[in-house]
C-alpha positions as CSV (number, residue, x, y, z in Angstrom):
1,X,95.4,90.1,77.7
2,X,98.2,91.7,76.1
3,X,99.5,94.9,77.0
4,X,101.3,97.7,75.0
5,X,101.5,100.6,76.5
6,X,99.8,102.4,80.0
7,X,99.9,105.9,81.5
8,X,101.5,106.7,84.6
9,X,103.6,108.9,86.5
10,X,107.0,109.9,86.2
11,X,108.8,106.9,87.3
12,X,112.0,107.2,89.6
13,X,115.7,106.9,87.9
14,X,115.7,103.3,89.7
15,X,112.0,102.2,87.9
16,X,113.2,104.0,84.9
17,X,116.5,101.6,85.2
18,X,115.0,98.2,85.7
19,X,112.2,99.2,83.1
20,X,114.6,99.8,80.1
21,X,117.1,96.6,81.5
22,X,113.6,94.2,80.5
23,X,113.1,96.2,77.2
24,X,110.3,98.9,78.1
25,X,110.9,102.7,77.1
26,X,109.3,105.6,78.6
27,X,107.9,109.0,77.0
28,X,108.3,111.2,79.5
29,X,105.8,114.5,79.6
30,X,105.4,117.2,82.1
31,X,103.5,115.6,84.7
32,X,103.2,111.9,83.0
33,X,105.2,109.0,81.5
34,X,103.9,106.6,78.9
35,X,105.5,103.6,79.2
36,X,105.8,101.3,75.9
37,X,106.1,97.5,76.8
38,X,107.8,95.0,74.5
39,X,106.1,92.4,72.4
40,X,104.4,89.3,74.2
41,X,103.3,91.5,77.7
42,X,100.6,90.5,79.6
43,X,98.2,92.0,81.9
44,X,96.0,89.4,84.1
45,X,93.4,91.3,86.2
46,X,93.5,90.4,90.0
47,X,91.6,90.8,93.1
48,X,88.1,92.9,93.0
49,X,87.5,96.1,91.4
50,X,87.3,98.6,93.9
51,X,88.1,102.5,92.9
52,X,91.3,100.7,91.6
53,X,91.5,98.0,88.7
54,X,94.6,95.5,90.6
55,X,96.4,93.8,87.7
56,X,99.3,91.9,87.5
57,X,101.9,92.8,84.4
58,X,104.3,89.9,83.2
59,X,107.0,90.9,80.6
60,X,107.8,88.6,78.3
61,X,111.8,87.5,80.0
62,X,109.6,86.7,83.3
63,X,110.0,89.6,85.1
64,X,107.0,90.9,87.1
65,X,105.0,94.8,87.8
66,X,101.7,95.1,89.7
67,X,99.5,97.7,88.3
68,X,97.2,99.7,90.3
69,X,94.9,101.7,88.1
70,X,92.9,104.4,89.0
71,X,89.8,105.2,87.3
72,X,89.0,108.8,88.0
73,X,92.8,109.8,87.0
74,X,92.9,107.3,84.4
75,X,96.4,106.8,85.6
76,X,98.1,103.6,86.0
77,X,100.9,103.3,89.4
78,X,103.3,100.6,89.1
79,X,104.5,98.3,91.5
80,X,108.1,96.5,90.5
81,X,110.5,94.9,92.8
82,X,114.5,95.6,93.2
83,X,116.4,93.1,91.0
């Protein structure tokens, strides 16, 4: 499925970083970050739904993010590896 844009929380400068270098940009707000992801995302649901959704987010140059999303918050955490 394709993905455009999600909710989270503030990310760290690092996240932040290696976000923007794979063409996303963040809103920042007081307590909450909307992060806009480039043309061509994907989101691909893994693993069973618990109180979390588990999806994996791949940008379009390759580069991968894990989404945990939970339901009650409706807030998305991102996983994303050092480059």
């Amino acid at each position: 499925m394709q993905l455009h844009q999600l909710k989270t929380t503030l990310p760290v400068e690092e996240a932040r970083a290696v976000l923007q270098r794979h063409g996303c940009t963040c809103k920042e707000h007081a307590d909450e970050c909307i992060i806009y992801f480039p043309e061509g995302t994907t989101r691909t649901e893994k693993g069973l739904r618990t109180l979390c959704e588990h999806s994996q987010i791949q940008l379009p140059d390759g580069y991968i993010l894990y989404e945990d999303y939970d339901r009650q918050r409706e807030i998305s955490l991102l996983w994303y590896s050092r480059e």
